[in-house]
C-alpha positions as CSV (number, residue, x, y, z in Angstrom):
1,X,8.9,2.7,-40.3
2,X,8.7,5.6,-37.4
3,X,6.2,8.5,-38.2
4,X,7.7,11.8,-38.3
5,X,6.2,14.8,-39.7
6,X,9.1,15.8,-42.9
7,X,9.1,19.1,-43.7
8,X,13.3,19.0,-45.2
9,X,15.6,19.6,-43.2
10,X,13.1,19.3,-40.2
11,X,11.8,15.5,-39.5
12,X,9.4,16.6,-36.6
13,X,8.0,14.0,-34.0
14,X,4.8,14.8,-31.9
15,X,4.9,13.4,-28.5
16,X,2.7,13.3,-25.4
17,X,5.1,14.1,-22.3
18,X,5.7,11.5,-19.9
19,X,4.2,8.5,-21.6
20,X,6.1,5.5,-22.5
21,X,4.9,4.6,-25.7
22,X,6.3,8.0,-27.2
23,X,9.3,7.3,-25.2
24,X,10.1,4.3,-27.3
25,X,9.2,5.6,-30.6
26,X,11.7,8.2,-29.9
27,X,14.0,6.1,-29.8
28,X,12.8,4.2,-33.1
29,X,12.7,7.6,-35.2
30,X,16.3,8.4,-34.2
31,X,17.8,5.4,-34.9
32,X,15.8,5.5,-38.4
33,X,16.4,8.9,-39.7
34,X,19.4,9.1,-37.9
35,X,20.2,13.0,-37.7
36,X,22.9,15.5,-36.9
37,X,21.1,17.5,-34.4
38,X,18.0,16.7,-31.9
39,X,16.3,19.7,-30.8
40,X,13.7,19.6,-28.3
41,X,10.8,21.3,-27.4
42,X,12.4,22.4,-23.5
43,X,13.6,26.3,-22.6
44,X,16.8,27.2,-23.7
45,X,17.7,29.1,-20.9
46,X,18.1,25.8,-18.8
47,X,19.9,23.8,-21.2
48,X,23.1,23.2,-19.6
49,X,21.1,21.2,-16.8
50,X,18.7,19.9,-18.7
51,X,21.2,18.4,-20.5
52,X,23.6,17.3,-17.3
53,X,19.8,16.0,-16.1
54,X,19.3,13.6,-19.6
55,X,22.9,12.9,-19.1
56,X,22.3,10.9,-15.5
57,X,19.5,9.1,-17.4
58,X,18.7,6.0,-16.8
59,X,19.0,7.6,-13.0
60,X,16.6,10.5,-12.2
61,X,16.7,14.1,-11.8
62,X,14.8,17.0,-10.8
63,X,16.2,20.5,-12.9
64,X,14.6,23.2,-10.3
65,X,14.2,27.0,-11.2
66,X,12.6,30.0,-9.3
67,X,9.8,32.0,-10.5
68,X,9.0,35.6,-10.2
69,X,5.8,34.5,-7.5
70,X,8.3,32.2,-5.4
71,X,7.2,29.1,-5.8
72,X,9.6,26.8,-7.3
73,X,9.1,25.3,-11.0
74,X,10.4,21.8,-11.6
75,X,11.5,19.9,-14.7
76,X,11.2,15.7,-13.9
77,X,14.2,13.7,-16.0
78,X,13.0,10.3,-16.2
79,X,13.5,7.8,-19.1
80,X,10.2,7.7,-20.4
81,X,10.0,11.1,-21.0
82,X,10.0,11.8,-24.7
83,X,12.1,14.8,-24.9
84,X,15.1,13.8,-22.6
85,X,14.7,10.8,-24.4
86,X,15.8,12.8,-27.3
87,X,19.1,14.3,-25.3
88,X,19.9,11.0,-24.0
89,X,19.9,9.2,-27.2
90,X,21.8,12.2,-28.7
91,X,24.5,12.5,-25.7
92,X,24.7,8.7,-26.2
93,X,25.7,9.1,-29.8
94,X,27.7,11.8,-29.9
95,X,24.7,14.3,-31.8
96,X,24.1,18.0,-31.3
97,X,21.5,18.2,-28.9
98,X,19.9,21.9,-28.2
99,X,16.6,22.9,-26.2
100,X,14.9,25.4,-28.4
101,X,11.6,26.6,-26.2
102,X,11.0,29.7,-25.0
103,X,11.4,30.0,-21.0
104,X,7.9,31.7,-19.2
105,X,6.6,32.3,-16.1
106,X,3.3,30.9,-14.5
107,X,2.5,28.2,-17.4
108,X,-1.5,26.7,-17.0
109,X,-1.2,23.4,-16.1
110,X,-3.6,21.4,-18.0
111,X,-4.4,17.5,-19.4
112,X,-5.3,16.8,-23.1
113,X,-8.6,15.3,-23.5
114,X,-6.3,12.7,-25.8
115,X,-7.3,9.2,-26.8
116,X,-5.2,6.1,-24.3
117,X,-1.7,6.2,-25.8
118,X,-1.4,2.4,-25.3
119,X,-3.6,2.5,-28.5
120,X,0.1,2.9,-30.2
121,X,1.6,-0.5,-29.3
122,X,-1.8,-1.9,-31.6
123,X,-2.7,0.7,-34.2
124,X,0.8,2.4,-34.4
125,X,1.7,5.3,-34.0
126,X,0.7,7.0,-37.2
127,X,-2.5,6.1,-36.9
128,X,-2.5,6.8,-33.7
129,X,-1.2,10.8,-34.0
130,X,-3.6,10.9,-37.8
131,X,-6.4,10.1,-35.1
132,X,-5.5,12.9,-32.5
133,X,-4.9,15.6,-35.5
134,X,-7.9,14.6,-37.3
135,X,-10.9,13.6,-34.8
136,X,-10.5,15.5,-31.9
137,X,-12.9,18.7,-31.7
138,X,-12.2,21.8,-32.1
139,X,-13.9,22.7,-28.3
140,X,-11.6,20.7,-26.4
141,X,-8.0,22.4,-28.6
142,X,-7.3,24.3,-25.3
143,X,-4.6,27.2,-26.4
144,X,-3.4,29.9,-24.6
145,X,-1.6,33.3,-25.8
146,X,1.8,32.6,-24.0
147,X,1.6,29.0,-26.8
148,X,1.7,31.1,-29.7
149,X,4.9,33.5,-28.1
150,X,6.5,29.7,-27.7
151,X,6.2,28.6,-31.1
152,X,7.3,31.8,-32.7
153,X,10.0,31.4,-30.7
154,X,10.6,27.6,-31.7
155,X,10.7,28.4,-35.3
156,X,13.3,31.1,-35.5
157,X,15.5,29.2,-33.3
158,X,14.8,26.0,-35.8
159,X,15.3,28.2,-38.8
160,X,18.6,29.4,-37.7
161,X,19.6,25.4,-36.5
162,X,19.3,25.1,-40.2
163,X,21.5,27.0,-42.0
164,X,24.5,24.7,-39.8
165,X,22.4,21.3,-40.1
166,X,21.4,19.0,-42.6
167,X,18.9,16.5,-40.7
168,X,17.1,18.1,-37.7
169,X,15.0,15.8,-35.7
170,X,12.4,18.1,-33.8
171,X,10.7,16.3,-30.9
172,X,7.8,18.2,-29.3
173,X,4.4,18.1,-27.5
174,X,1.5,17.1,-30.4
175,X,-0.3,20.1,-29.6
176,X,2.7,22.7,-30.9
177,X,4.8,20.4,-33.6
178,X,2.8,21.1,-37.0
179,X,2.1,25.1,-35.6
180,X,6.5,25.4,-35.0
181,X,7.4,24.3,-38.8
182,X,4.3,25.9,-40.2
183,X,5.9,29.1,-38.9
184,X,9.1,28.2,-39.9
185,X,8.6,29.5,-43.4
186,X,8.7,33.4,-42.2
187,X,11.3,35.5,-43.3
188,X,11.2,37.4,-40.2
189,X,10.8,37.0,-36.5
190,X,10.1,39.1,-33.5
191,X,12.9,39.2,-31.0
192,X,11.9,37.5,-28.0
193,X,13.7,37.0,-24.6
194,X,13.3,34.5,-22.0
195,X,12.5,35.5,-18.1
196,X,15.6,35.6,-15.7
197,X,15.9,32.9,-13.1
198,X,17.4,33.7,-10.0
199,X,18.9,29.8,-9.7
200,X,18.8,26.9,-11.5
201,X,19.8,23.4,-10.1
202,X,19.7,19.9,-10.5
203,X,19.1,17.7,-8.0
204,X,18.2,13.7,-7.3
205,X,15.3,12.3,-5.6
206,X,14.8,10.9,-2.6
207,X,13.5,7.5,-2.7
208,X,10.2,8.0,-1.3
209,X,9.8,11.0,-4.0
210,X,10.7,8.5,-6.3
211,X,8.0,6.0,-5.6
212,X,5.7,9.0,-5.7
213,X,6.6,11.4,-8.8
214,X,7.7,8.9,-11.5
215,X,5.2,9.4,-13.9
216,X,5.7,5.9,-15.7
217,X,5.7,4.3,-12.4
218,X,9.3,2.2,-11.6
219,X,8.3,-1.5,-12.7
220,X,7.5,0.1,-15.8
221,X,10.5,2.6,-16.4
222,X,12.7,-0.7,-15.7
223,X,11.2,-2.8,-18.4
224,X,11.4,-0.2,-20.6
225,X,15.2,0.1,-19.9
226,X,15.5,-3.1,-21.1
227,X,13.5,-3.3,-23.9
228,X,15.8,-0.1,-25.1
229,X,19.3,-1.4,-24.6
230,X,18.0,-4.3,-26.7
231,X,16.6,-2.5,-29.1
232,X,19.7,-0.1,-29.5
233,X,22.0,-3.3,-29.2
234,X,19.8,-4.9,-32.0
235,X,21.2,-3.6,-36.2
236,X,17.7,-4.0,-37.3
237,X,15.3,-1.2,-36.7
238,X,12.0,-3.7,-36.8
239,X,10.9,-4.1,-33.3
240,X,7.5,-3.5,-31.4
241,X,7.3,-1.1,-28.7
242,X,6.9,-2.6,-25.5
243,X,3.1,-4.0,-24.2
244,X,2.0,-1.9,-21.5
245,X,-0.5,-4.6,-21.0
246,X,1.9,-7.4,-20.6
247,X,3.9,-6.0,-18.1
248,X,1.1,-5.1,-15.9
249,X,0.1,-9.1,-16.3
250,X,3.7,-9.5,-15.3
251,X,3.5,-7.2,-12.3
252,X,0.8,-8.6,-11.1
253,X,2.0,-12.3,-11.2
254,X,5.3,-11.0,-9.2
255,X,3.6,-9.3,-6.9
256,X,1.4,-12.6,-6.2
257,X,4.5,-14.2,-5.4
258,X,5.8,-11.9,-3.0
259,X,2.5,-11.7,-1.1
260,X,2.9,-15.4,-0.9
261,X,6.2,-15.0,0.7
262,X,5.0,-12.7,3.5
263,X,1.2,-14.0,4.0
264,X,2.0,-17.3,3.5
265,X,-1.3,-17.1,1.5
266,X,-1.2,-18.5,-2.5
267,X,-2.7,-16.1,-4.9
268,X,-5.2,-17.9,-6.5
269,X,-6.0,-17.8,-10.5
270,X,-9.4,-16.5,-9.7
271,X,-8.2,-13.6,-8.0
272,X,-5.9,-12.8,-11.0
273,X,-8.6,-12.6,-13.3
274,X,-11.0,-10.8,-11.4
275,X,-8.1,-8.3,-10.7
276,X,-7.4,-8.1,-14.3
277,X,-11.4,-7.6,-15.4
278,X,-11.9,-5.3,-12.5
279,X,-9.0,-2.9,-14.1
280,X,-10.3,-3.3,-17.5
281,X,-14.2,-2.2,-16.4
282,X,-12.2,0.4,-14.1
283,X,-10.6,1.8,-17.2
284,X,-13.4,1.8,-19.4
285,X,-15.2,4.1,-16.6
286,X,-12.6,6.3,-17.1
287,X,-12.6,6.4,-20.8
288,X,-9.1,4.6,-21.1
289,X,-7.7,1.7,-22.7
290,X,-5.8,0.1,-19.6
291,X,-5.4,1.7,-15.9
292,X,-3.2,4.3,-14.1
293,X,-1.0,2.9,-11.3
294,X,-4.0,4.4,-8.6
295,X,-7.0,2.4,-10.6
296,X,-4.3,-0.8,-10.8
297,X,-4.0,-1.0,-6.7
298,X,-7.5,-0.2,-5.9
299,X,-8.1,-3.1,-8.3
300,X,-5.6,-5.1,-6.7
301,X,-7.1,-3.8,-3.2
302,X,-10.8,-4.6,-4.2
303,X,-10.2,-8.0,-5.8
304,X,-7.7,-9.7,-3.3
305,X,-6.7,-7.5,-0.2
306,X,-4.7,-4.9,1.5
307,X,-1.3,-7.1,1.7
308,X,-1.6,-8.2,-2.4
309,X,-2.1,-4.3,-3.0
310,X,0.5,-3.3,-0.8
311,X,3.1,-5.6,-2.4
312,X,2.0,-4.5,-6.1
313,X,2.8,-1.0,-4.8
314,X,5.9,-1.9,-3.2
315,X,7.2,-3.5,-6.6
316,X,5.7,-1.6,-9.0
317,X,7.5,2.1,-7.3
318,X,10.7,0.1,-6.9
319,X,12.9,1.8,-9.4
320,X,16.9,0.7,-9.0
321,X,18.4,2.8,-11.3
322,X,18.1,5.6,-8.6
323,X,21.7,5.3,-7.4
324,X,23.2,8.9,-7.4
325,X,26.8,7.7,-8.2
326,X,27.8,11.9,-8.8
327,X,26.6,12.6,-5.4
328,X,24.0,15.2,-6.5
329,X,21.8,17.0,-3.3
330,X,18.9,15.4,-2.5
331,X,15.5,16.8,-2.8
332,X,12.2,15.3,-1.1
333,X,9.1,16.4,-3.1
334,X,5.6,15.5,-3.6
335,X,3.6,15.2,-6.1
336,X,1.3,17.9,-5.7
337,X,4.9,20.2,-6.4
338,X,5.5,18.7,-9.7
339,X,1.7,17.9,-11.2
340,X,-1.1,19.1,-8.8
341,X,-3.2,17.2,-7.1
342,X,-3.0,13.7,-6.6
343,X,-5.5,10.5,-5.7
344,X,-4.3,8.8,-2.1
345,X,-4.8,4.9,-1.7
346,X,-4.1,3.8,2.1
347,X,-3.4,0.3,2.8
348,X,-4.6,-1.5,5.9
349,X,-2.3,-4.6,6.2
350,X,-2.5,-7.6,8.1
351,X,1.0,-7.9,9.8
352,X,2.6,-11.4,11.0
353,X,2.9,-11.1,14.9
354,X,6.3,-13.0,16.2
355,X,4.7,-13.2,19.5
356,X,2.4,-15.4,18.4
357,X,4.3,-17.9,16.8
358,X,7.9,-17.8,18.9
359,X,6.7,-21.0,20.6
360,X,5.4,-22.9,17.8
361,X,8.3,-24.3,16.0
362,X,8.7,-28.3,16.5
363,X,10.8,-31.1,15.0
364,X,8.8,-33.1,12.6
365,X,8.6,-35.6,14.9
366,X,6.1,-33.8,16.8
367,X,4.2,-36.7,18.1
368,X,7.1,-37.6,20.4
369,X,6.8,-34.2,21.6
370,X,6.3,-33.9,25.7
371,X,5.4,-31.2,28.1
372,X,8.1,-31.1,31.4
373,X,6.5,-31.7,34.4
374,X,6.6,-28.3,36.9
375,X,9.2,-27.9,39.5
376,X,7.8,-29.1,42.5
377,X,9.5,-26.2,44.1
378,X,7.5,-23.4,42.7
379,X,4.0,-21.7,43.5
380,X,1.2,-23.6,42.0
381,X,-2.7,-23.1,41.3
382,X,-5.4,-25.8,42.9
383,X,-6.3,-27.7,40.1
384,X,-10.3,-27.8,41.2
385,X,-10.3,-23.9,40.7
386,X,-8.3,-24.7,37.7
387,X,-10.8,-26.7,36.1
388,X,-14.0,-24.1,36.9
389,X,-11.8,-20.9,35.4
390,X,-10.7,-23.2,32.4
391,X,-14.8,-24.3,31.7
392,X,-15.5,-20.2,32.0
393,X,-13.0,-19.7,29.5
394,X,-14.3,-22.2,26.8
395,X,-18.3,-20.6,27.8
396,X,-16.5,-17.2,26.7
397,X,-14.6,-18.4,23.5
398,X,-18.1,-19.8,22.7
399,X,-20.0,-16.8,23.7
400,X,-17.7,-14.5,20.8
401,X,-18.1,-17.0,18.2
402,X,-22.3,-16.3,19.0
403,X,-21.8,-12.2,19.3
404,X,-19.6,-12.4,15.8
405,X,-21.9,-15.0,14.4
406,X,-25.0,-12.6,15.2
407,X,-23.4,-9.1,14.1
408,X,-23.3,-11.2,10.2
409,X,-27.2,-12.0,10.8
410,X,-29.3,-10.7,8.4
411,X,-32.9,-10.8,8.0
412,X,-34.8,-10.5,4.9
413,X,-37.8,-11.3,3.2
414,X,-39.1,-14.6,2.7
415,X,-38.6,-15.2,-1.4
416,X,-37.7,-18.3,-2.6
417,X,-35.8,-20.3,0.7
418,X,-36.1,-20.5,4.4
419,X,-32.1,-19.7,4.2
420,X,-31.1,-20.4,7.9
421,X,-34.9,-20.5,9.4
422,X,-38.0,-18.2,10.3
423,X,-37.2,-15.5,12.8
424,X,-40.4,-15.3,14.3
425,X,-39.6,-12.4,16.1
426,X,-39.3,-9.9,12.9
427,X,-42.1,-11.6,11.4
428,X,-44.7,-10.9,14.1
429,X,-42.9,-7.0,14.0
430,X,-44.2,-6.9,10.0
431,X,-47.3,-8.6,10.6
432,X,-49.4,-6.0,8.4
433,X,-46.9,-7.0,5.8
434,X,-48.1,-10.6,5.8
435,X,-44.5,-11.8,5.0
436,X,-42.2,-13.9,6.4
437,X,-38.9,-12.7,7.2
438,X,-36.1,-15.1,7.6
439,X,-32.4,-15.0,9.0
440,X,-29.4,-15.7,6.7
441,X,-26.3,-16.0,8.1
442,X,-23.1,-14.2,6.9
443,X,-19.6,-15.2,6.9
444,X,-18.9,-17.8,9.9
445,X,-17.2,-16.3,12.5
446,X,-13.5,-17.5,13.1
447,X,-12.3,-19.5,16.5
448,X,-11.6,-17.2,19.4
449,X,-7.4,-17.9,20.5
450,X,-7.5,-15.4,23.6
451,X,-10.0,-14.3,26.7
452,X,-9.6,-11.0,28.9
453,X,-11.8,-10.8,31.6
454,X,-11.6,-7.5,33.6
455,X,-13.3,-7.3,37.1
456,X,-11.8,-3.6,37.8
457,X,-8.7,-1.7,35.8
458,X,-7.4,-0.7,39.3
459,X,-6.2,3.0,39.2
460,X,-2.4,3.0,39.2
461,X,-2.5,6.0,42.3
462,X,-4.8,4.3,44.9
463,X,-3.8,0.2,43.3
464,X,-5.6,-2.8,45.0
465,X,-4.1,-5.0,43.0
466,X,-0.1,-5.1,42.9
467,X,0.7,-8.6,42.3
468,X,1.2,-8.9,38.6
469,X,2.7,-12.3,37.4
470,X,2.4,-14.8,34.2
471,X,1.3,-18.6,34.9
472,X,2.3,-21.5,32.2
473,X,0.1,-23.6,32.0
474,X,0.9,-27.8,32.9
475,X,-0.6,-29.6,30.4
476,X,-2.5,-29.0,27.5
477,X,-6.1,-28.7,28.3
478,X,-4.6,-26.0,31.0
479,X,-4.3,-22.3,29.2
480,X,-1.7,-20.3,29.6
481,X,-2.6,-16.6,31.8
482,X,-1.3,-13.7,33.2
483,X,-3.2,-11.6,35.5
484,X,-3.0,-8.7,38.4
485,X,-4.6,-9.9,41.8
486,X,-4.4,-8.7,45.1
487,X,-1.1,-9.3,47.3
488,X,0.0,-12.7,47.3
489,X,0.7,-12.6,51.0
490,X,-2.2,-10.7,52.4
491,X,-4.3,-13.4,53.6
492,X,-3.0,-16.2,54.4
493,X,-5.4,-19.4,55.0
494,X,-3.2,-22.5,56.0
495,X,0.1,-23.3,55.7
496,X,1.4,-22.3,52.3
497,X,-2.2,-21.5,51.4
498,X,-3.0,-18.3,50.3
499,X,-6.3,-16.6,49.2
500,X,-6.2,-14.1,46.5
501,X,-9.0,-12.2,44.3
502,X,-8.3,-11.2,40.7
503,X,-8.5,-7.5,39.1
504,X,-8.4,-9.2,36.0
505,X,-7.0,-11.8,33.5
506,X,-5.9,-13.2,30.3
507,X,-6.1,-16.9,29.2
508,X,-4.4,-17.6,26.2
509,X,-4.6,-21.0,23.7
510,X,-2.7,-23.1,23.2
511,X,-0.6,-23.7,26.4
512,X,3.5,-23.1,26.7
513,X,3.8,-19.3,24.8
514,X,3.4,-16.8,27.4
515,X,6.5,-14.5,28.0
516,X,6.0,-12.5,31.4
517,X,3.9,-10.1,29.8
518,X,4.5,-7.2,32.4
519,X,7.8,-6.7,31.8
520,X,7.6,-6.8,28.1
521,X,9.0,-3.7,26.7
522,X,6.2,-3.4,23.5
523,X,3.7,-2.9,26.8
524,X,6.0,0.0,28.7
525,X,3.5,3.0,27.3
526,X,0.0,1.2,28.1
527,X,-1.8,3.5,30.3
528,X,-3.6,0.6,32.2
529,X,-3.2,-2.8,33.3
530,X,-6.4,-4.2,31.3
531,X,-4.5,-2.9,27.8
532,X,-1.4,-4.3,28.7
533,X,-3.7,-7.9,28.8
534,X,-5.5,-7.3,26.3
535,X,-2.3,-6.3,23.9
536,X,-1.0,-9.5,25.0
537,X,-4.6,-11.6,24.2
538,X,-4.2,-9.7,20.6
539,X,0.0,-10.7,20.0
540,X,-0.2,-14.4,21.3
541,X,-3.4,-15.5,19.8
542,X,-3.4,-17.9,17.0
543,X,-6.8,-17.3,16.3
544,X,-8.8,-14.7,15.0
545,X,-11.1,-13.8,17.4
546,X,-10.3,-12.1,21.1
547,X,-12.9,-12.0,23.7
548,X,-13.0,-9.4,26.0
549,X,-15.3,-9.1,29.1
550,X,-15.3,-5.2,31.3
551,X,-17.7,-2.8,32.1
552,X,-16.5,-0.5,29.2
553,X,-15.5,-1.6,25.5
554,X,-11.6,-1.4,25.1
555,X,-10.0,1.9,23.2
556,X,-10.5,2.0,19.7
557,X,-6.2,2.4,19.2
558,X,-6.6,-1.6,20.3
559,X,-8.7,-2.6,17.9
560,X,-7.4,-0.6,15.3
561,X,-3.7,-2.9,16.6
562,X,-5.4,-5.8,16.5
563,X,-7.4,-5.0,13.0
564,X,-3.4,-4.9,11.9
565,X,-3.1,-8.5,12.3
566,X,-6.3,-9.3,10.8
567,X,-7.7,-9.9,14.2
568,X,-10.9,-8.8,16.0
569,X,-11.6,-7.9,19.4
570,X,-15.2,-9.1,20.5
571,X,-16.2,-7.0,23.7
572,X,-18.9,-8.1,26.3
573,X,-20.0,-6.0,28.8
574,X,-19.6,-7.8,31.8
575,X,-23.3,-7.1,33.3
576,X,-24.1,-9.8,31.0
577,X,-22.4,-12.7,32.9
578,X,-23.5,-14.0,36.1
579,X,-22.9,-12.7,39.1
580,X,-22.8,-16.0,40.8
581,X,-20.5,-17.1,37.9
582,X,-18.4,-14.1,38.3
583,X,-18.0,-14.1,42.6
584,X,-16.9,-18.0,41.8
585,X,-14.0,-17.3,39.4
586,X,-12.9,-14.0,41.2
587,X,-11.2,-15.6,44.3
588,X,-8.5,-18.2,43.3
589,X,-5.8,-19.7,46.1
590,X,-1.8,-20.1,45.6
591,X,0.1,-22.9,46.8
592,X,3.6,-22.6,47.9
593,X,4.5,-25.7,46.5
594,X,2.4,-29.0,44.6
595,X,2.6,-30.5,47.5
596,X,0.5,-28.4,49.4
597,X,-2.1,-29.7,47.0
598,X,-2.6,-32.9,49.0
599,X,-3.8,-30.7,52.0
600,X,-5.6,-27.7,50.3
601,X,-8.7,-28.5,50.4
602,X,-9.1,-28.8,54.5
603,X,-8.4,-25.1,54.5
604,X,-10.2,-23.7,51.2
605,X,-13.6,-22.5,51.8
């Protein structure tokens, strides 16, 4: 049995606005008592699109009317709205439908201090209302003078629906519904006229307002769709309302599976239940019974990461009902325009690079898998130099493994382990203390996949460095690399020898990816030659880790790329390396041909 406040002919339903467990006993009492008018508690000057807005329903509206200070007030049509619930199931059935409330300017915009309304789907809903009439103090009953002008207003128009109709469901905000029929036992009423709007218009939404305004976010309004034409399709008028809990479980679940889908990453159990106690404690902070759709993704965020929190956003705003089949205008709002403020929740996602990965795809018989030898016709490296620069580059993926490994380092106390030994150093700092102090080591570090090493960015006006080019490597201990370097033909050594000096380079693992990095389009806007290499280290790594060697520390815009991709950059000055080291690696020689290789070495000093 629905709960409805019976005063004959008035059955009177008291509703919290936008929540979708009144929604849904709406529904319930109208099929029940089933009446020959449903009046609402909405201004009667905007009927006619109110109604045209409940008519669209299960697609959304937005009724918009100007005030008297300019700025715009808006009316939200959405299905789990309780009172164009009402219109809707009264359009739908072919009942009166009239809006009875009294149209004013500047309404206080305020929140009732009410208990969670999922309480409804366990307690019901008389309980439920018996608990908000009877327990709630008297201090936090917030009224207002214009209130009292809107239920006189709401009983003579009820009172005069009366004398024409025999069953008159009334569906209003709790706060007004027992105040309206209380009054409708005067004999006489004050006339009373509504303020003049200028225009009033209905309009659709946008889909990015959608994702934003619905108050009952989209993966909820949709299983709520169904659970109503199933309910309405259904003779008997026993059902439950739906579990607000379970479709969150179910959201959740989904949204696992499509972060599988674009990580690649499974969503483990563990995760799911620390999401799911994380939004219970989160709500219980709050004072609430389950979570709002902000304290579900910062869960989600918290408990698993930016991708998982991202996808439950993405699925729980989808809302496909928003179709606009009567081509309506469209209207782009935010949420501050409809309800005030508003919490933001960024998300930081880890994005798939397809530079990375466009050379990775093998048969399965991978083992049978060889590299093609070089043309012997093309410009080649001397392999002894090849060696050196390859060692230099393994010291360096080494060396950002260390710097990561030591940035996790902590050092605490001595209690009750050595952890990852004594560091003597700190100890002798806190002698006076006369404690140990001891390192522990955070999370390991992951593999480095790329190395920049920048000698000088060479200034695009005065360049010392125009030959730019991208070399593959020839086998699989060789790395691939592109670098800048002085003119290939500007000193000359021997025949088809030349002697070259690097500006800077980039060695990526493993071999056989590299595009030609310098004409790459996604590079065009790079102010320097080091960024365009070092965009390139972050795309084609496999790994996790970048290393990057220069005399400054790259701008934060690349880290932030690479931080994208779930991707560091590790930066060491290069006053750190050896100069010896460094003069070595600098000068490299070309070959005209592999064949020039047998000869190379008489003229290489």
């Amino acid at each position: 049995m629905s709960f409805t406040i019976i005063k004959k002919p008035f059955h009177a339903l008291p509703i919290l606005h936008y929540n979708m467990e009144c929604a849904s006993e709406v529904v319930k009492a109208a099929k029940e008592i089933k009446p020959d008018c449903i009046v609402v508690e909405l201004p009667e000057n905007m009927q006619n699109e109110l109604i045209k807005a409940a008519s669209r329903l299960p697609d959304l509206s937005v009724v918009k009317a100007s005030q008297k200070n300019g700025k715009p007030l808006f009316y939200l049509s959405e299905p789990c709205d309780g009172l164009f619930e009402a219109l809707r199931y009264g359009l739908e059935h072919n009942i009166a439908v009239f809006c009875i409330d009294l149209d004013v300017d500047n309404y206080p915009f305020f929140k009732d201090p009410l208990p969670d309304p999922y309480a409804i789907s366990k307690i019901g809903f008389k309980h439920y209302m018996e608990a908000c009439y009877g327990n709630l103090p008297p201090s936090l009953r917030k009224t207002f003078p214009i209130d009292r002008e809107r239920e006189y207003y709401m009983a003579r128009r009820l009172k005069e629906l009366s004398f024409s109709y025999d069953r008159i469901l009334f569906v209003g905000g709790l706060t007004h519904v027992k105040k309206v029929l209380e009054l409708t036992d005067q004999k006489a009423f004050k006339k009373q006229e509504p303020v003049e709007r200028e225009t009033i218009e209905v309009f659709s939404l946008t889909e990015e307002s959608q994702r934003e305004l619905m108050s009952e976010f989209g993966y909820l309004s949709l299983n709520y769709e169904f659970w109503r034409d199933e309910y309405l399709s259904k003779e008997s008028i026993k059902t439950t309302i739906p579990d607000r809990q379970k479709i969150y479980l179910s959201l959740l679940k989904q949204a696992g599976l499509r972060y599988k889908e674009s990580t690649g990453n499974e969503l483990p159990h563990y995760c799911l239940r620390n999401t799911l106690k994380f939004m219970r404690n989160y709500a219980h902070l709050k004072d609430k019974l389950l979570p709002d759709l902000f304290e579900l993704l910062a869960s989600a965020k918290g408990c698993v990461d930016h991708n998982y929190a991202y996808e439950t956003w993405l699925l729980a705003t989808t809302y496909p009902f928003l179709k606009n089949v009567d081509g309506l205008p469209e209207i782009k709002l935010r949420v501050e325009d409809l309800f005030g403020g508003s919490k933001k929740i960024q998300f930081h996602r880890k994005l798939k690079n397809p530079k990375a990965t466009q050379f990775i795809k093998r048969k399965k018989d991978a083992a049978s898998f060889r590299f093609t030898p070089p043309s012997p016709f093309s410009i080649c490296s001397y392999p002894p130099e090849d060696t050196i620069i390859e060692n230099f580059g393994r010291f360096l993926k080494k060396k950002g493994v260390q710097i990561l490994t030591e940035e996790n380092l902590k050092v605490v106390p001595f209690s009750t382990s050595l952890e990852d030994g004594i560091d003597t150093k700190e100890t002798i700092r806190h002698l006076f203390e006369k404690k140990l102090y001891v390192k522990k080591l955070g999370k390991p570090a992951g593999d480095v996949g790329s190395v920049v090493i920048i000698f000088d960015e060479d200034d695009e006006k005065d360049e010392k460095y125009p030959w730019k080019t991208t070399w593959i490597g020839e086998h699989s201990q060789e790395s691939d690399m592109a670098f800048y370097a002085t003119d290939l033909t500007k000193k000359v050594v021997g025949p088809g020898i030349s002697r070259c000096e690097y500006g800077g380079f980039m060695m990526s693992y493993p071999p056989r990816r590299l595009w030609d990095v310098w004409h790459d389009p996604d590079y065009l806007d790079l102010l320097h030659k080091s960024e365009v290499l070092l965009m390139a280290a972050i795309d084609y790594s496999l790994k996790p880790t970048i290393t990057y060697v220069a005399k400054k520390a790259p701008r934060s815009l690349l880290k932030s790329y690479a931080a994208r991709f779930g991707k560091k950059v590790v930066f060491l000055p290069i006053g750190q390396v050896s100069r010896n080291l460094l003069n070595k690696i600098r000068v490299f020689h070309v070959l005209d041909g592999h064949d020039k290789r047998r000869i190379a070495d008489e003229f290489i000093y």
